[in-house]
VODO-125104 format. One record per residue: residue in one letter; x, y, z of N, C-alpha, C, O in turn. Coordinates in nm, 2 decimals, padded with zeros to 4 digits, always signed. Layout:
(node 'A',(X,Y,Z),(X,Y,Z),(X,Y,Z),(X,Y,Z))
...
REM end
This chain:
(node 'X',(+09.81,+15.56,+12.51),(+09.86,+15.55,+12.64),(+09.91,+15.69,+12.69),(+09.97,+15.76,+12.61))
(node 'X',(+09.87,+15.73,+12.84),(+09.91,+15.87,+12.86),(+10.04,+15.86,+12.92),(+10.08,+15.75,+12.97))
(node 'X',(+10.10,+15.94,+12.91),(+10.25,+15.91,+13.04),(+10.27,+16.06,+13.05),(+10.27,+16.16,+12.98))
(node 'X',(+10.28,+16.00,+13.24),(+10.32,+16.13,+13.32),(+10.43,+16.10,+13.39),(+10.42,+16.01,+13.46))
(node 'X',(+10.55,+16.18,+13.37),(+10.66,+16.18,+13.41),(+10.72,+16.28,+13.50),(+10.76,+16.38,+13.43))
(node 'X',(+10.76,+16.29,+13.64),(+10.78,+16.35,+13.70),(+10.91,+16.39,+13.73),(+10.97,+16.29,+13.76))
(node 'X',(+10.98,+16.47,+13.74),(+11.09,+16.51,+13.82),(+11.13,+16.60,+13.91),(+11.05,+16.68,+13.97))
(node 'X',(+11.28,+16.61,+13.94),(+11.30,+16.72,+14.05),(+11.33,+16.68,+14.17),(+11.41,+16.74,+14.25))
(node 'X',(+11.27,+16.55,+14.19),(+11.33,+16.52,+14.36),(+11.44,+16.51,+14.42),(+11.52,+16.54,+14.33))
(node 'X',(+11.49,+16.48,+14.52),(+11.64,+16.47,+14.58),(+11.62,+16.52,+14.73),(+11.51,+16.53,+14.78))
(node 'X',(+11.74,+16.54,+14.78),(+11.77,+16.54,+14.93),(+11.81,+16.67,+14.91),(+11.87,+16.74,+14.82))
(node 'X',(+11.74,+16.72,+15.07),(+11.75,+16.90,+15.05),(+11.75,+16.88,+15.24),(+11.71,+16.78,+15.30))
(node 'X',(+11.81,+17.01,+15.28),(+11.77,+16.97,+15.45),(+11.66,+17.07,+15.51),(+11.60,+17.14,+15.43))
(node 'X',(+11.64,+17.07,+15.62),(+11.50,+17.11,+15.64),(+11.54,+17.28,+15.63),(+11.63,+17.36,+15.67))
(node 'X',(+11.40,+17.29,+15.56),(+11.38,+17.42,+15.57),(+11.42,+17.50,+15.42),(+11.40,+17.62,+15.40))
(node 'X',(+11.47,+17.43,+15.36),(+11.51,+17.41,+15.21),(+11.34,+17.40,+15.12),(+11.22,+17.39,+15.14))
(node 'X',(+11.46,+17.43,+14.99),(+11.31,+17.40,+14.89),(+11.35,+17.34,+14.77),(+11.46,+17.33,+14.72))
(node 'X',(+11.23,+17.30,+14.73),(+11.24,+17.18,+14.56),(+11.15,+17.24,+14.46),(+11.06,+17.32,+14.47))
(node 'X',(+11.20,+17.18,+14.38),(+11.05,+17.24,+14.29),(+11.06,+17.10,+14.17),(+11.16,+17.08,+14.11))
(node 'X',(+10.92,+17.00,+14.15),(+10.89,+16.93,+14.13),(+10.85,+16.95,+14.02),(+10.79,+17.05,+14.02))
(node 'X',(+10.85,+16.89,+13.88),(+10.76,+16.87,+13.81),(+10.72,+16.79,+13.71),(+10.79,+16.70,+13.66))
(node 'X',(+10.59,+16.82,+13.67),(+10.52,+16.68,+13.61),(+10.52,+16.73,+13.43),(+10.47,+16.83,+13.38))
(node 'X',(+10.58,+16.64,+13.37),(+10.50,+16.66,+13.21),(+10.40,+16.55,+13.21),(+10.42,+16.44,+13.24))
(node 'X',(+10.29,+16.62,+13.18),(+10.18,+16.58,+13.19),(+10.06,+16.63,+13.02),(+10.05,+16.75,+12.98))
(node 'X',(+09.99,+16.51,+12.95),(+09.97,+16.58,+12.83),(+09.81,+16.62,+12.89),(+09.74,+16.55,+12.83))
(node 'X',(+09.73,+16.70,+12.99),(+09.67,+16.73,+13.01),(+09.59,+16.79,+12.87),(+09.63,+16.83,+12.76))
(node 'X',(+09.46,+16.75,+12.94),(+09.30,+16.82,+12.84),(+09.22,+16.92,+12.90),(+09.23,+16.96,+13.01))
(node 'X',(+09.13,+16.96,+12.82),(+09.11,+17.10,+12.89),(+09.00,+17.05,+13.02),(+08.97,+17.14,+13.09))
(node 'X',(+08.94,+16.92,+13.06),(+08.89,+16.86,+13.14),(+08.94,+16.76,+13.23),(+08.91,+16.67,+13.30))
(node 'X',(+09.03,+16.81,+13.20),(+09.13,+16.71,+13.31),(+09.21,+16.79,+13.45),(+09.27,+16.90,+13.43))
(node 'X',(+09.20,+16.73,+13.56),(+09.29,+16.78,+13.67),(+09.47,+16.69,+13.67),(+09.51,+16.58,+13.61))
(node 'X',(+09.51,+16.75,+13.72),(+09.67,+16.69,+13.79),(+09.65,+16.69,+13.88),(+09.54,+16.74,+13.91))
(node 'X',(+09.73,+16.63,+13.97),(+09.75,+16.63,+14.12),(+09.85,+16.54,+14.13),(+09.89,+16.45,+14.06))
(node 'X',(+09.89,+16.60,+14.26),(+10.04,+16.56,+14.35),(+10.02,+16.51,+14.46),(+10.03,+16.60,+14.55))
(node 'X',(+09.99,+16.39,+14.50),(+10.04,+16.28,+14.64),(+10.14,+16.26,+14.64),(+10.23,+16.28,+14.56))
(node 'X',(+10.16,+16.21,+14.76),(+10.25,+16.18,+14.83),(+10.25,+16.05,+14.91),(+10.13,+16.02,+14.95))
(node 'X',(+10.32,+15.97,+14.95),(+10.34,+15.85,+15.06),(+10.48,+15.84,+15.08),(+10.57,+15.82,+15.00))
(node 'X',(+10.51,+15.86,+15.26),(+10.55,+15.85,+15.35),(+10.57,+15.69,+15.37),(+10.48,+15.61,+15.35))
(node 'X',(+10.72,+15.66,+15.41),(+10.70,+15.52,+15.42),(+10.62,+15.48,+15.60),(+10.63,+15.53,+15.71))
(node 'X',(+10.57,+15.38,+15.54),(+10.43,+15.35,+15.66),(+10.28,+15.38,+15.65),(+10.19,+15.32,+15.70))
(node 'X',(+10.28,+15.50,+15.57),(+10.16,+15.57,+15.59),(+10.09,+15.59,+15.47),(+10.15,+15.59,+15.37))
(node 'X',(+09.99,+15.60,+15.46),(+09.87,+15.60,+15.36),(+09.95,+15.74,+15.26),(+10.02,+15.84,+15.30))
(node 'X',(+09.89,+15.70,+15.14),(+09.90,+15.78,+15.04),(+09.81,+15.96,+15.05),(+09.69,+15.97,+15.03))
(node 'X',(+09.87,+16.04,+15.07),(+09.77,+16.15,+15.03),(+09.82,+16.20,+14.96),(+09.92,+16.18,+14.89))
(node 'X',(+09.72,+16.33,+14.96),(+09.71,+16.44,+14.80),(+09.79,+16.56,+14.90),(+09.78,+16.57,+15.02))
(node 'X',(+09.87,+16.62,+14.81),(+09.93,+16.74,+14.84),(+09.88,+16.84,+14.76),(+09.89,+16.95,+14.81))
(node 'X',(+09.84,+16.83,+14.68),(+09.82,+16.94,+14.58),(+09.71,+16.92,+14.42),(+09.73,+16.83,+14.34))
(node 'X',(+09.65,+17.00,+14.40),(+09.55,+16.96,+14.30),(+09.52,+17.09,+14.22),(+09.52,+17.20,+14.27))
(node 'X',(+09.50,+17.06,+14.05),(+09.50,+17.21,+14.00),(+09.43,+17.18,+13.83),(+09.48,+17.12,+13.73))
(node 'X',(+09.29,+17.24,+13.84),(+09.25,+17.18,+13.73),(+09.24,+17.23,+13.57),(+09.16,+17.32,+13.55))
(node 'X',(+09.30,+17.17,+13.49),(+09.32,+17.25,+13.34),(+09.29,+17.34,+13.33),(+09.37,+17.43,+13.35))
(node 'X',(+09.17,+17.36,+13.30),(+09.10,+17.44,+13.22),(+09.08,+17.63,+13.28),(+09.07,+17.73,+13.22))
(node 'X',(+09.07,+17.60,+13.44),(+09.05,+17.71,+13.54),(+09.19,+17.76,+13.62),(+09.23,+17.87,+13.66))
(node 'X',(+09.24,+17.61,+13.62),(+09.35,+17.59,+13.71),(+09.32,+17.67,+13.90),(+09.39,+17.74,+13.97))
(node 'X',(+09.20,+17.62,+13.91),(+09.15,+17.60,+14.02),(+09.22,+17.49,+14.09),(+09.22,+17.37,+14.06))
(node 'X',(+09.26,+17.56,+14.20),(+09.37,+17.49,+14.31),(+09.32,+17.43,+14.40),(+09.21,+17.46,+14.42))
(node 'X',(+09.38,+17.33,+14.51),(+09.38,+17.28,+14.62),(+09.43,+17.19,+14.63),(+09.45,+17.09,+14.57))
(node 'X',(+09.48,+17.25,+14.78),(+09.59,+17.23,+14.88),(+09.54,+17.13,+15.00),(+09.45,+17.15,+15.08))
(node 'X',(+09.62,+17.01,+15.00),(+09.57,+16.93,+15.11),(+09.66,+16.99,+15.24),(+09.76,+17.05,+15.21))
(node 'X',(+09.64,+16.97,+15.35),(+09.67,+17.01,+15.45),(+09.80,+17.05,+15.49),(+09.85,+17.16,+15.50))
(node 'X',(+09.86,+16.90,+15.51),(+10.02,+16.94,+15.51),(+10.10,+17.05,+15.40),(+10.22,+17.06,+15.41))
(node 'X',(+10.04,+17.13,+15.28),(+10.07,+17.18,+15.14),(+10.03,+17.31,+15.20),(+10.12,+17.39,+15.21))
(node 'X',(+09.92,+17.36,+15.26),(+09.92,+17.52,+15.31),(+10.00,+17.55,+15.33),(+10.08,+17.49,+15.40))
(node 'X',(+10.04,+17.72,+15.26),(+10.14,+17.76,+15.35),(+10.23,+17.79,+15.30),(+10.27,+17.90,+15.28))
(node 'X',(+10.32,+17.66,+15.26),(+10.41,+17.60,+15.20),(+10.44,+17.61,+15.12),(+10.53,+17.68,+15.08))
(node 'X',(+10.32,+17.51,+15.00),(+10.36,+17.48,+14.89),(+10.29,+17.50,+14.72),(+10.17,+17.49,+14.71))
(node 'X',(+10.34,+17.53,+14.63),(+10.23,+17.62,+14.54),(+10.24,+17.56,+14.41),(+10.35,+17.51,+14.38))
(node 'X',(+10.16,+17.55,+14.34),(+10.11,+17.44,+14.25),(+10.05,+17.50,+14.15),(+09.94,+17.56,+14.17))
(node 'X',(+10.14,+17.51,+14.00),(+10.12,+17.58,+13.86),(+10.14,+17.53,+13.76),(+10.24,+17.46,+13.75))
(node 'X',(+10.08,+17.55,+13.67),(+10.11,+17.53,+13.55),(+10.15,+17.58,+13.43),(+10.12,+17.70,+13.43))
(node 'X',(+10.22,+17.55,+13.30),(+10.24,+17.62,+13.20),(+10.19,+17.54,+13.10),(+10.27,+17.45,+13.05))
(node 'X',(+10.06,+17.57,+13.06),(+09.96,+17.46,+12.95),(+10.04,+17.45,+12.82),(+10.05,+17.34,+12.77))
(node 'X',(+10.10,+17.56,+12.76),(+10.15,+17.51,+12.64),(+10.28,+17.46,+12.63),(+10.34,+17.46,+12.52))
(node 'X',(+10.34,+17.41,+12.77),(+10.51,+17.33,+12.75),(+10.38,+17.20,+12.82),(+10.44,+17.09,+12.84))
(node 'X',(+10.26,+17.19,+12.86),(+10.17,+17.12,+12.91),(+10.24,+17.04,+13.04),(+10.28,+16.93,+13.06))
(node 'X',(+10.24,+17.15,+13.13),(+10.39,+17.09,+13.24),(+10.35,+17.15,+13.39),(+10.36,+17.27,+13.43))
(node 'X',(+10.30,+17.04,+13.47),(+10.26,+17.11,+13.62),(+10.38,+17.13,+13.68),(+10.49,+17.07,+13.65))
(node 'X',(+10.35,+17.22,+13.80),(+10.51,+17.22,+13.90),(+10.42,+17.24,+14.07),(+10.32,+17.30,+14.11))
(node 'X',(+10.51,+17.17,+14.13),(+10.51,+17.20,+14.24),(+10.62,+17.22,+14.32),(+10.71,+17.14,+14.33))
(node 'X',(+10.60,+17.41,+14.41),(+10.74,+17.42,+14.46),(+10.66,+17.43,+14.62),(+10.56,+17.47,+14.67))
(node 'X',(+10.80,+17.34,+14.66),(+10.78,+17.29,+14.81),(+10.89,+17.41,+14.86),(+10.99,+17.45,+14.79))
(node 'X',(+10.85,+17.47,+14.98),(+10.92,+17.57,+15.03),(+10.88,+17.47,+15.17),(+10.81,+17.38,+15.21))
(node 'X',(+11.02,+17.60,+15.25),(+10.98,+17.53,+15.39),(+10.98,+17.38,+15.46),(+10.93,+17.37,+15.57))
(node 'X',(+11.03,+17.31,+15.42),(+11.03,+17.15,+15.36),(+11.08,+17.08,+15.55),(+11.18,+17.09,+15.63))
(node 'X',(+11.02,+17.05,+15.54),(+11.04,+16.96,+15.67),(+11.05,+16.79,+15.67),(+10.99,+16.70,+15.61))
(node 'X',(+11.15,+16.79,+15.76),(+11.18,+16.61,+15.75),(+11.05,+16.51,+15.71),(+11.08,+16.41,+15.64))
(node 'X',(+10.89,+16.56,+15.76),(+10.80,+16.50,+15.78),(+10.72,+16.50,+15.63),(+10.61,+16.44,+15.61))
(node 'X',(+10.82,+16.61,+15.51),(+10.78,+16.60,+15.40),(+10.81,+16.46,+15.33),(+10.74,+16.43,+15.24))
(node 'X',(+10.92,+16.39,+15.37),(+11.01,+16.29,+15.30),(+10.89,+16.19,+15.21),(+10.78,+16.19,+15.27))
(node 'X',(+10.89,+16.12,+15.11),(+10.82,+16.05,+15.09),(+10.85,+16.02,+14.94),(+10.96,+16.06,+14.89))
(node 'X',(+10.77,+15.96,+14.87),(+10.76,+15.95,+14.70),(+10.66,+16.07,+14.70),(+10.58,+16.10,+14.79))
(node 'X',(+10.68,+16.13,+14.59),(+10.58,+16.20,+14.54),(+10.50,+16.19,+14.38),(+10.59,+16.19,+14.30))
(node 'X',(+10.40,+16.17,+14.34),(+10.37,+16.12,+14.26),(+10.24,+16.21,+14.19),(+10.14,+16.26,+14.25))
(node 'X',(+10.29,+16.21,+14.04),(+10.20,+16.31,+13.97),(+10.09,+16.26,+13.89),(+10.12,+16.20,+13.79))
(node 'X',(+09.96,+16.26,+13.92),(+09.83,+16.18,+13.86),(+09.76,+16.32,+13.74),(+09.78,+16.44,+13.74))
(node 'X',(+09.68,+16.22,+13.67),(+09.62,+16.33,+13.58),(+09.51,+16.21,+13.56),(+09.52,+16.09,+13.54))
(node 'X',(+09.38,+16.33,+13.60),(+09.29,+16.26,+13.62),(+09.18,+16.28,+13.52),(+09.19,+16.40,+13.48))
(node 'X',(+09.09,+16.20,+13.46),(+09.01,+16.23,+13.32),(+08.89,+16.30,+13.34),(+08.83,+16.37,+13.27))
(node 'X',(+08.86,+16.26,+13.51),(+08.75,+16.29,+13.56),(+08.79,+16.41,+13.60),(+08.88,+16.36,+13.65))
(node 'X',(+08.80,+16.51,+13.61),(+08.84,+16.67,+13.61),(+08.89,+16.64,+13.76),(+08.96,+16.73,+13.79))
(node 'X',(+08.86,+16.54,+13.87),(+08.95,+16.52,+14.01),(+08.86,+16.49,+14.05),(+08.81,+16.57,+14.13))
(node 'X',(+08.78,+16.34,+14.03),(+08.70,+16.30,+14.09),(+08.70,+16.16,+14.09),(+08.60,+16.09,+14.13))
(node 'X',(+08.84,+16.10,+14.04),(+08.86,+15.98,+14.02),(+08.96,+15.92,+14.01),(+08.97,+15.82,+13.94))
(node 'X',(+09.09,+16.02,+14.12),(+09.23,+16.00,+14.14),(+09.27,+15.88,+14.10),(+09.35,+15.86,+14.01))
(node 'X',(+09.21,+15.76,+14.18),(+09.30,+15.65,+14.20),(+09.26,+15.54,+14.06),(+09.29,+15.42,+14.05))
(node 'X',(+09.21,+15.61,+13.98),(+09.17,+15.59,+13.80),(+09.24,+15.68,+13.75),(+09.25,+15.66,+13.63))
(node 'X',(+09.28,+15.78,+13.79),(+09.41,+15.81,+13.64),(+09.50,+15.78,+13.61),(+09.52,+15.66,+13.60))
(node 'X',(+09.61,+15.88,+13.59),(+09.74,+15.81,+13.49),(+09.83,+15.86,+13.61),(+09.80,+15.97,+13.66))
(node 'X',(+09.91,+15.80,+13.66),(+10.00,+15.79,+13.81),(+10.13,+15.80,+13.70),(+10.14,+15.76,+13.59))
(node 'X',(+10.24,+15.88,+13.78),(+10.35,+15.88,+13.71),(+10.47,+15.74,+13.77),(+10.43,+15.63,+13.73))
(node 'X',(+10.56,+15.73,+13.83),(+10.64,+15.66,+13.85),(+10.72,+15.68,+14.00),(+10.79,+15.61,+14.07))
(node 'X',(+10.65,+15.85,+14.02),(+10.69,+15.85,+14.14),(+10.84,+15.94,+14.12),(+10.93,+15.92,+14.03))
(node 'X',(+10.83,+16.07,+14.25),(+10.98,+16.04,+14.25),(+11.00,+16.13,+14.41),(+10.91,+16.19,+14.47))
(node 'X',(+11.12,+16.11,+14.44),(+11.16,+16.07,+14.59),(+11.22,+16.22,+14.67),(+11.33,+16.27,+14.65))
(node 'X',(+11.16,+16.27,+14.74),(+11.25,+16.36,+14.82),(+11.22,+16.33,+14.99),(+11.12,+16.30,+15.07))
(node 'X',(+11.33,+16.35,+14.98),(+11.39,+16.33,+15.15),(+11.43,+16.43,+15.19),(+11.51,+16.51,+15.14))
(node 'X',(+11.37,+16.46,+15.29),(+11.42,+16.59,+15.40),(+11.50,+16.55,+15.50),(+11.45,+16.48,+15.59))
(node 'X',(+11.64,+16.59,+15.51),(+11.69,+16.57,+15.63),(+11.68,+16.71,+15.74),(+11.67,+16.82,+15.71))
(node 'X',(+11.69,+16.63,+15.89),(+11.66,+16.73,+15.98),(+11.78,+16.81,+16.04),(+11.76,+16.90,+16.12))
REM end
């Protein structure tokens, strides 16, 4: 069984920053990634970064902003949110995918964890 465990979140006010992260026992064919859901609204990807290249990508709301790394031998993604706006608020949740990121909503999802942006 894989377990990915995330931390870091909390209440920060706008314009503030977090830095998020996932232990994750990544393979050298495996991606991470970082979604998010907003209460009401569909789940998306913030952030994606794959083992082996650590080839990145940034979903939309994450340009700019937010930067997404790794350190393979503590085997531990991060993501730091700069600039952080109310409209960031949400769960954030760390996946590790077998499919190198081609089969998000089949990997190992962590538990989630919560940052709130006040305005």
């Amino acid at each position: 069984q894989v377990q990915v465990v995330e931390s870091g979140g909390g209440l920060v006010q706008a314009g503030g920053s977090l830095r998020l992260t996932c232990a994750a026992p990544g393979r050298s064919n495996w991606a991470v990634g970082w979604f998010r859901q907003a209460p009401g609204k569909e789940r998306e990807v913030v952030a994606t970064i794959t083992w082996n290249r650590g080839t990145t990508y940034y979903g939309d709301p994450a340009k700019g902003r937010f930067t997404i790394s790794m350190d393979r031998a503590k085997k531990t993604v991060y993501l730091q949110m700069n600039s952080l706006k109310p409209e960031d608020t949400g769960v954030y949740y760390c996946v590790l995918d077998g499919a190198g990121g081609g089969n998000w909503p089949g990997g190992y999802w962590g538990q989630g964890t919560q940052v709130t942006v006040s305005s």
